[in-house]
N, C-alpha and C positions, 0 to 999 in steps of 0.2 A: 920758643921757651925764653930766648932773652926778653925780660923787662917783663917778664907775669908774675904776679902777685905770688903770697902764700896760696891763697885760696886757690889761684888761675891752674897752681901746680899739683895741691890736693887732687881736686874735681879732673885737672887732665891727666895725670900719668897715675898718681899712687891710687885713685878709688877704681878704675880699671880693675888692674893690677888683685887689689884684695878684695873686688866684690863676692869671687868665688867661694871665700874663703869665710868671709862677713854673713853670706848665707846659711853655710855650712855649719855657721855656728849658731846663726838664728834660730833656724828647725831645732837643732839639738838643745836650744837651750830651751825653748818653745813646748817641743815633745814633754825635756826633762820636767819643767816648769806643769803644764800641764795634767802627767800623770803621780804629782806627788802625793805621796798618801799620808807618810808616817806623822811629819809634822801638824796636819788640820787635823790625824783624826787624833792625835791628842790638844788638840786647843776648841775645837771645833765640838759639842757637844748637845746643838738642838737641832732639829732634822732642818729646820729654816736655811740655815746657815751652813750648810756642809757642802763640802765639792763633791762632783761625780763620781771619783773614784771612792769616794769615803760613803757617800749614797749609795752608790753601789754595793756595796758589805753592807749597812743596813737592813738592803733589800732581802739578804740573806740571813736565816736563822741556820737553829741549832737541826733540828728536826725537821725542818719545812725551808723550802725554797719559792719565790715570786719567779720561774723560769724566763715567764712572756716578760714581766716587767725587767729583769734583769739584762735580758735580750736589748729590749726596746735600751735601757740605759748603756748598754755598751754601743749599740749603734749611735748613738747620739754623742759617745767618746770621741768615736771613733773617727766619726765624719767632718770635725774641725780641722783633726790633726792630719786626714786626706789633702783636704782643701789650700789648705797651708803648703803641707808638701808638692802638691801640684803646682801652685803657684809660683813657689822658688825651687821646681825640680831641675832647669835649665843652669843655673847657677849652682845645688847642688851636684850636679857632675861635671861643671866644671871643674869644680874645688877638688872632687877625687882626683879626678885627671888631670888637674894643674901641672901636677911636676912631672908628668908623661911626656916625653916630645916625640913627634912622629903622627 
């Protein structure tokens, strides 16, 4: 540790340290980020242009439901925010676990 940089000391001890934690907030902001609805479906009003979750309600009427399509579009929610999760599940339990010791 004597005579390492900022960076030497960043990269060796502190990003360790909060990776678990860097993740844990990734996904949730990721998930958050991803399933927001309120603000596109009030800015958002050509079918072109609308996110999934706001497409999703679309698909739905008053009287009538697309079930198959509806299906199909929450699969396709769904399976980013799987993939993601899988990705940094190792680091998301750290970060729970973090302040556990034993």
């Amino acid at each position: 540790i004597d005579g390492a940089g900022e960076l030497r000391i960043w990269w060796g001890i502190v990003l360790p340290v909060i990776r678990p934690s860097l993740a844990t907030v990734a996904i949730f902001t990721f998930v958050n980020s991803w399933n927001d609805f309120f603000w596109p479906s009030l800015m958002l009003h050509t079918r072109e242009r609308m996110t999934l979750p706001v497409g999703l309600m679309a698909l739905q009427g008053m009287f009538t439901s697309d079930f198959r399509g509806i299906a199909a579009g929450v699969t396709m929610v769904v399976i980013p925010i799987l993939i993601f999760f899988i990705a940094l599940q190792r680091h998301f339990i750290e970060g729970l676990t973090g302040a556990v010791k034993g």
